[in-house]
C-alpha positions as CSV (number, residue, x, y, z in Angstrom):
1,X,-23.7,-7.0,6.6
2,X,-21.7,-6.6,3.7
3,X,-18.0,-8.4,3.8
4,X,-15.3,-7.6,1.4
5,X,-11.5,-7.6,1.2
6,X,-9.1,-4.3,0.9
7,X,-6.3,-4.9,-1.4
8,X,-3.6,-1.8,-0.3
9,X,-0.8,-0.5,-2.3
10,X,2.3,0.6,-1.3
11,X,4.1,4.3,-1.5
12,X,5.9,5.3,1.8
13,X,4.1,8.7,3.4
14,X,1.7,8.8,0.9
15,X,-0.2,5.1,2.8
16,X,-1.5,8.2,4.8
17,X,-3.9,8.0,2.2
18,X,-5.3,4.8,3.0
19,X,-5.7,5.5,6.2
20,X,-8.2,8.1,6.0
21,X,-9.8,5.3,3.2
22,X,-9.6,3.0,6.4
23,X,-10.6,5.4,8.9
24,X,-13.9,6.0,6.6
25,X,-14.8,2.5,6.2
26,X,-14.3,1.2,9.6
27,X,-17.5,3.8,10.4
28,X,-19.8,1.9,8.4
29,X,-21.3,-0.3,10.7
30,X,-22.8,-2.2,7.6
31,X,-19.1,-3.2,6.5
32,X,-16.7,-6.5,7.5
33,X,-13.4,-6.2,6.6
34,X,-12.8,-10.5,6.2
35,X,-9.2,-10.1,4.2
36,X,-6.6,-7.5,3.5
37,X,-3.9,-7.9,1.4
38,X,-0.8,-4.6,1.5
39,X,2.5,-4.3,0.6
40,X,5.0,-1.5,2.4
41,X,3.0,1.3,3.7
42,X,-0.1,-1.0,3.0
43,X,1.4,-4.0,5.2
44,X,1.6,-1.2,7.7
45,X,-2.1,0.1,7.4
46,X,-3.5,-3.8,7.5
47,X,-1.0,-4.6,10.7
48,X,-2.4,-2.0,12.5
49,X,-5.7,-1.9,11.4
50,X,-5.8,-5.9,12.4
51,X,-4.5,-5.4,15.7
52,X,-7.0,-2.3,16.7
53,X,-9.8,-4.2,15.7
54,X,-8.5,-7.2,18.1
55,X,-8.8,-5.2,21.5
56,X,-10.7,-2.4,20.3
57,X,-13.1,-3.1,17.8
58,X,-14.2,-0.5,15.1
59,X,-13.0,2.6,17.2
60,X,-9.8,0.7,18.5
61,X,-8.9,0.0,14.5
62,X,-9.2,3.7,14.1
63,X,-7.1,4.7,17.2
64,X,-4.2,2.3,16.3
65,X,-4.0,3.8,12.8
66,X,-3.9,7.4,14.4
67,X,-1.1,6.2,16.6
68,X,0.9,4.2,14.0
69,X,0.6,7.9,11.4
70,X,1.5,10.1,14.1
71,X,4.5,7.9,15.0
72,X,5.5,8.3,11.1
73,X,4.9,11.5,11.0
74,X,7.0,11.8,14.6
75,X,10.3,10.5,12.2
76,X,12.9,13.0,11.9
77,X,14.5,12.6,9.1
78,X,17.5,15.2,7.5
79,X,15.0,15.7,4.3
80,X,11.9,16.6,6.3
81,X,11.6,20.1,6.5
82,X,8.4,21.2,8.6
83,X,9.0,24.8,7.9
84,X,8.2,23.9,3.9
85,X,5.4,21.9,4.6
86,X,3.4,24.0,6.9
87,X,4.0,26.9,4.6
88,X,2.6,24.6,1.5
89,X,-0.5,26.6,-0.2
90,X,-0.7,23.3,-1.9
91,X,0.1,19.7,-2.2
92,X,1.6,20.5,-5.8
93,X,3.3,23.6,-4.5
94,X,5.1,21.1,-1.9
95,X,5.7,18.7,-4.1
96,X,7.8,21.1,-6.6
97,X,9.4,23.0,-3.6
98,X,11.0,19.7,-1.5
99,X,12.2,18.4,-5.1
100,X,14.3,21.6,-5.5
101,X,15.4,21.6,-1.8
102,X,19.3,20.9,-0.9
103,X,18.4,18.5,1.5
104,X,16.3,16.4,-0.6
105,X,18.5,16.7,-3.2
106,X,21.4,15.6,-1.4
107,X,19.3,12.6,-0.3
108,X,18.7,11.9,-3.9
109,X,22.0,12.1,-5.0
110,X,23.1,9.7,-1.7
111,X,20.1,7.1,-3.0
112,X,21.2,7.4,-6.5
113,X,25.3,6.6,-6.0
114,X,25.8,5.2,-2.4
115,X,24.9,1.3,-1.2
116,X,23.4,1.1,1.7
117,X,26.2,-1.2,2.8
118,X,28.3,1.4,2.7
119,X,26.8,3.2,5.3
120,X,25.1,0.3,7.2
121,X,22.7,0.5,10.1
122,X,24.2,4.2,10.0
123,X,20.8,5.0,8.7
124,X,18.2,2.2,9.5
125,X,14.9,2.1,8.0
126,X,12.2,4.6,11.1
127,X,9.7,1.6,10.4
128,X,11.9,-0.7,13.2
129,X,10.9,1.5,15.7
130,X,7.7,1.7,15.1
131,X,7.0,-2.2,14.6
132,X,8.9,-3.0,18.1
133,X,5.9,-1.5,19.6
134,X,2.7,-3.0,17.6
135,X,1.1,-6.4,18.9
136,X,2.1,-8.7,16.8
137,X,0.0,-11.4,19.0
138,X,-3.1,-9.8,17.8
139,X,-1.7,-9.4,14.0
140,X,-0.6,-12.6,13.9
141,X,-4.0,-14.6,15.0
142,X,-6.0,-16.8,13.4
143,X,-9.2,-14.5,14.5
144,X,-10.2,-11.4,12.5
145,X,-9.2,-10.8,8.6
146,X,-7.1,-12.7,7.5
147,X,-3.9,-10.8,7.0
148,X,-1.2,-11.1,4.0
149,X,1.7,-9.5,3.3
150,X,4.1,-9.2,-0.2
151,X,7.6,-9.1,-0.7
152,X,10.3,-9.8,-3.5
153,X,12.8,-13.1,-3.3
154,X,16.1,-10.9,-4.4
155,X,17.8,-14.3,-5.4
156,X,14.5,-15.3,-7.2
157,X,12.7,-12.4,-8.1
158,X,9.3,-13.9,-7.3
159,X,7.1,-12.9,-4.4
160,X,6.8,-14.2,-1.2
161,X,3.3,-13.5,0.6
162,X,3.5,-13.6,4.8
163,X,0.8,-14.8,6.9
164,X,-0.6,-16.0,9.8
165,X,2.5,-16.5,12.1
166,X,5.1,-15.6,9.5
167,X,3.8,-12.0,10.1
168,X,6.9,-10.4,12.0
169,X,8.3,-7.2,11.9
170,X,11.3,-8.1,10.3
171,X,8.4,-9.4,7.1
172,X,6.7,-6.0,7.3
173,X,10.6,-4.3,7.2
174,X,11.0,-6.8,4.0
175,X,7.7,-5.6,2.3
176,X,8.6,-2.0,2.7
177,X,12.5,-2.7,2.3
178,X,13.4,-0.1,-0.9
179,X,17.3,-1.4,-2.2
180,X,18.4,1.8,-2.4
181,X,18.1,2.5,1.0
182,X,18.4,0.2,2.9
183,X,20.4,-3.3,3.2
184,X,18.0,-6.2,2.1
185,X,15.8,-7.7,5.2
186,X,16.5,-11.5,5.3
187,X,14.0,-13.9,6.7
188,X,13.9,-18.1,6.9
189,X,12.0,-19.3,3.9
190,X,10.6,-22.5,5.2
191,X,9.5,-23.6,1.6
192,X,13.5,-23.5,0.5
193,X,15.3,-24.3,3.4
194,X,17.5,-21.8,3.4
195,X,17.9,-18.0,4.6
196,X,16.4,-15.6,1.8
197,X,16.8,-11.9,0.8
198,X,13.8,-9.7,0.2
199,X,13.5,-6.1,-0.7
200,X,10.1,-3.9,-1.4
201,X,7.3,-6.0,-2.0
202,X,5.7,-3.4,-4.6
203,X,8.4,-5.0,-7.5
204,X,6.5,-8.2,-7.7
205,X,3.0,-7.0,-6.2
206,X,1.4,-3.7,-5.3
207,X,-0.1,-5.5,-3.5
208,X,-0.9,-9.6,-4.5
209,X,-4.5,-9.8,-5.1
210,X,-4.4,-13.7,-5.5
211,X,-4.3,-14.6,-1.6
212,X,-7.6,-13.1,-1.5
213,X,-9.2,-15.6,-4.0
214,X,-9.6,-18.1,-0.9
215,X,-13.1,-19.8,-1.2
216,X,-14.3,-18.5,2.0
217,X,-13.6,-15.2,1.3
218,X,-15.6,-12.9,-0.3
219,X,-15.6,-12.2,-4.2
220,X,-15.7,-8.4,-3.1
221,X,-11.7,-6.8,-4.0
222,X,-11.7,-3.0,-2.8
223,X,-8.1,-2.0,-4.1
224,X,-7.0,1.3,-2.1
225,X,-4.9,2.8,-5.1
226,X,-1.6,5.5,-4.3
227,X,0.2,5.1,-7.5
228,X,-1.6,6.8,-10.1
229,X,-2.5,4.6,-12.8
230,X,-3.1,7.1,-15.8
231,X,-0.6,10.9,-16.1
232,X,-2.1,12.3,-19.1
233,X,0.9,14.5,-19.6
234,X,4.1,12.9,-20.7
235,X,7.1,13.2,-18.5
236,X,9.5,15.9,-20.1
237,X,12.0,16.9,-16.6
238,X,14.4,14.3,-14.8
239,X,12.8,14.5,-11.9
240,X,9.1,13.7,-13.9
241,X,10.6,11.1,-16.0
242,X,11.8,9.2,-12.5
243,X,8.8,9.9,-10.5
244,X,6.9,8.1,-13.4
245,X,8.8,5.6,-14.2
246,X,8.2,4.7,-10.4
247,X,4.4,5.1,-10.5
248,X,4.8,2.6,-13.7
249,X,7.0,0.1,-11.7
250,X,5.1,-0.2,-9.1
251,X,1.5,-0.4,-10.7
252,X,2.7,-3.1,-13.1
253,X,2.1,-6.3,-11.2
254,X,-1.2,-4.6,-10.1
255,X,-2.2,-4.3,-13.6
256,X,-1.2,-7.8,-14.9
257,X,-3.4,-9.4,-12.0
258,X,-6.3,-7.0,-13.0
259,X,-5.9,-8.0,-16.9
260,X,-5.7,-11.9,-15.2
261,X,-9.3,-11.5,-13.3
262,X,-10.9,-9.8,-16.6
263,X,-9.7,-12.4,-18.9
264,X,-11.3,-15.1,-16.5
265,X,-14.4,-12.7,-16.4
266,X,-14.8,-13.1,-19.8
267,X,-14.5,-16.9,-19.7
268,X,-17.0,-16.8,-17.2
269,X,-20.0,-14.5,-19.1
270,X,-19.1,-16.4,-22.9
271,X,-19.6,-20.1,-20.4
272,X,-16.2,-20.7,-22.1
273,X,-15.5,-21.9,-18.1
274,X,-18.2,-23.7,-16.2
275,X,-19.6,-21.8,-13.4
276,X,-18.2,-22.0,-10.1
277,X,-14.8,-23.5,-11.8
278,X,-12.8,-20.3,-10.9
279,X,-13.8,-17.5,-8.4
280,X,-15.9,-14.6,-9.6
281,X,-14.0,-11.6,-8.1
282,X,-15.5,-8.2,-8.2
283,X,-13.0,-5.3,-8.6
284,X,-13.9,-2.0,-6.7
285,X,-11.2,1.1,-6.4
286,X,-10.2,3.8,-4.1
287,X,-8.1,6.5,-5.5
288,X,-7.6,10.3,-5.8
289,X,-5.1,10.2,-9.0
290,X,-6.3,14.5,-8.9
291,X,-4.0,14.4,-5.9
292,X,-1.4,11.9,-6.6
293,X,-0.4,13.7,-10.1
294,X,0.3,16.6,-8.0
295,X,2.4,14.8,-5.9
296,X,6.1,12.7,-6.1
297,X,8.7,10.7,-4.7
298,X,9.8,13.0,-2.7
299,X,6.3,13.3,-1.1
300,X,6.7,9.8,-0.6
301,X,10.0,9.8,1.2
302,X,8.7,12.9,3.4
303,X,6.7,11.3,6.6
304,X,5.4,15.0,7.5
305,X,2.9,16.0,9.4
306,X,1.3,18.4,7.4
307,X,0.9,16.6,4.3
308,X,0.0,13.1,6.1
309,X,-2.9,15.0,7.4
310,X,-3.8,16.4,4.3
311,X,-3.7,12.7,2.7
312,X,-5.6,11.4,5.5
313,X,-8.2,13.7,4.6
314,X,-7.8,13.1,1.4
315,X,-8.2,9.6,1.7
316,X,-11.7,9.9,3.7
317,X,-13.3,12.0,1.1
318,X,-12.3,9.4,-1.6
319,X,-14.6,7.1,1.1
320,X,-17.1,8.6,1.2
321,X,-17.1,9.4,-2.7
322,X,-16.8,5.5,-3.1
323,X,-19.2,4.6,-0.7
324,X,-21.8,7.3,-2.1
325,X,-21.4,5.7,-5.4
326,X,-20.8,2.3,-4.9
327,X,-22.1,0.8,-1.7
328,X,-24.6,-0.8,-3.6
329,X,-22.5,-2.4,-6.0
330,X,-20.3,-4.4,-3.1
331,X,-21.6,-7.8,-2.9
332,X,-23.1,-7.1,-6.8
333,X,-21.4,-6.4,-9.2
334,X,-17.7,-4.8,-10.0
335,X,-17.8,-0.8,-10.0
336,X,-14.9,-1.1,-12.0
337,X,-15.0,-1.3,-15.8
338,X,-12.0,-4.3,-16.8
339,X,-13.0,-4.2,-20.0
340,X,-12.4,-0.5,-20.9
341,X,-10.0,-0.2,-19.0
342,X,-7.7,-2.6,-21.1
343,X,-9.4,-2.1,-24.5
């Protein structure tokens, strides 16, 4: 049995991604899932994921992340056009096509200029819905991975990671809680004292990585990655220049914990650090960045049927790819290269 940790990244509809990755790896009979770290839509893949494998095992894991996509996907929302979608030859074409749309663009426009305390619980974030009915008993216990979730401290600007019974709803609303949108989600800090304001966890990390260095833990890090790390074409339209300039925000704290664990690699192999002094992670990664350059905010903000199927599918090919190519290397050696990657 090979055990390992998922690290998953937030990016509203596009988590559907991870949960075909999920859906793929909870098949493998020969994998243990012993930590899992998300932030926003990745919170929401480890919640459920954690409670399905509570009364359900392996197959009830995959049935609660069905049920938690298709209740996204059930979210009606003034911007999601199904019409558009189903009539999408592909995800690019989509992509291009909601941009342009009215609605979306009146959505923008309302993002861009309006506080969400002007409008108030008028529009609430769909995720409160959907959280009322999870099993937070199961999510919350000490049994199965152990389950951590990031948001930012708006008064500090540092990031607070839930777990264990600090898991609520209202901590999986903070982690996915974009400013723009909607009003900040406030939660007791028992550390300060006091009552603090947190908005999308992704600002200060996308997700944390750290909570999985836990000595009983494995060294094993399989990051599920949404945001596309590299565009090779620069950014020339508004709409390109903000789409990347998110993909950039919210892959930076990701990167600066990467850069951490290959600096401490390199201690490691020179004996600069003894062995056994610090914890050697291994770095593995899940992505389709083909499919994410063809894809945008406004993707994200869509929670449609069609295209959360077609990341779901997406996401279970990029399994098996990783698990064709990799398996062996779990429990090894790293698949990815740190050392390239920041040279």
């Amino acid at each position: 049995m090979i055990r390992l940790n998922l690290a998953l990244q937030g990016g509203g509809a596009h988590g559907a991604f991870t949960w075909g990755v999920l859906d793929r790896l909870l098949q493998d009979d020969g994998l243990e899932i012993a930590g899992i770290s998300g932030t926003s839509a990745g919170a929401l893949n480890g919640a459920a994921l954690k409670a399905g494998l509570a009364t359900g095992g392996r197959e009830g894991a995959r049935a609660n992340l069905r049920w938690v996509w298709e209740q996204v996907g059930a979210v009606t929302t003034p911007w999601a056009q199904d019409w558009l979608a189903a009539a999408a030859p592909s995800a690019g074409w989509l992509a291009a096509m909601t941009s342009v749309s009215p609605a979306f663009m009146a959505f923008d426009v309302m993002a861009r200029t309006t506080s969400p305390y002007v409008y108030g619980s008028v529009f609430r974030n769909p995720l409160e819905r959907i959280l009322r009915d999870m099993r937070f008993e199961e999510i919350c216990a000490d049994s199965g991975p152990a389950l951590y979730i990031g948001a930012t401290n708006v008064r500090t600007g540092k990031i607070r990671v839930f777990s264990g019974q600090q898991i609520t709803p209202e901590a999986i609303m903070a982690s996915a809680c974009l400013p723009t949108l909607f009003e900040a989600i406030e939660i007791e800090d028992p550390d300060t004292g006091r009552t603090e304001a947190y908005w999308d966890g992704g600002y200060t990390g996308n997700p944390p990585l750290f909570p999985l260095y836990r000595n009983d833990l494995p060294n094993d890090v399989v990051i599920v990655n949404i945001n596309p790390l590299v565009r090779d074409e620069v950014p020339k339209s508004a709409e390109a220049i903000t789409n990347r300039i998110n993909e950039i925000g919210f892959n930076t704290s990701l990167l600066g914990e990467l850069r951490s664990i290959h600096f401490v690699q390199r201690l490691l192999e020179t004996g600069a650090i003894q062995s056994g002094t610090m914890k050697a992670v291994r770095i593995h990664l899940i992505e389709d960045d083909a499919l994410m350059n063809e894809l945008n905010v406004a993707t994200k903000t869509i929670p449609n049927p069609v295209i959360l199927a077609r990341l779901k599918e997406a996401g279970e090919q990029a399994a098996e790819r990783f698990l064709q190519d990799h398996r062996a290397d779990l429990g090894t050696r790293s698949s990815v290269d740190l050392k390239a990657m920041f040279s």
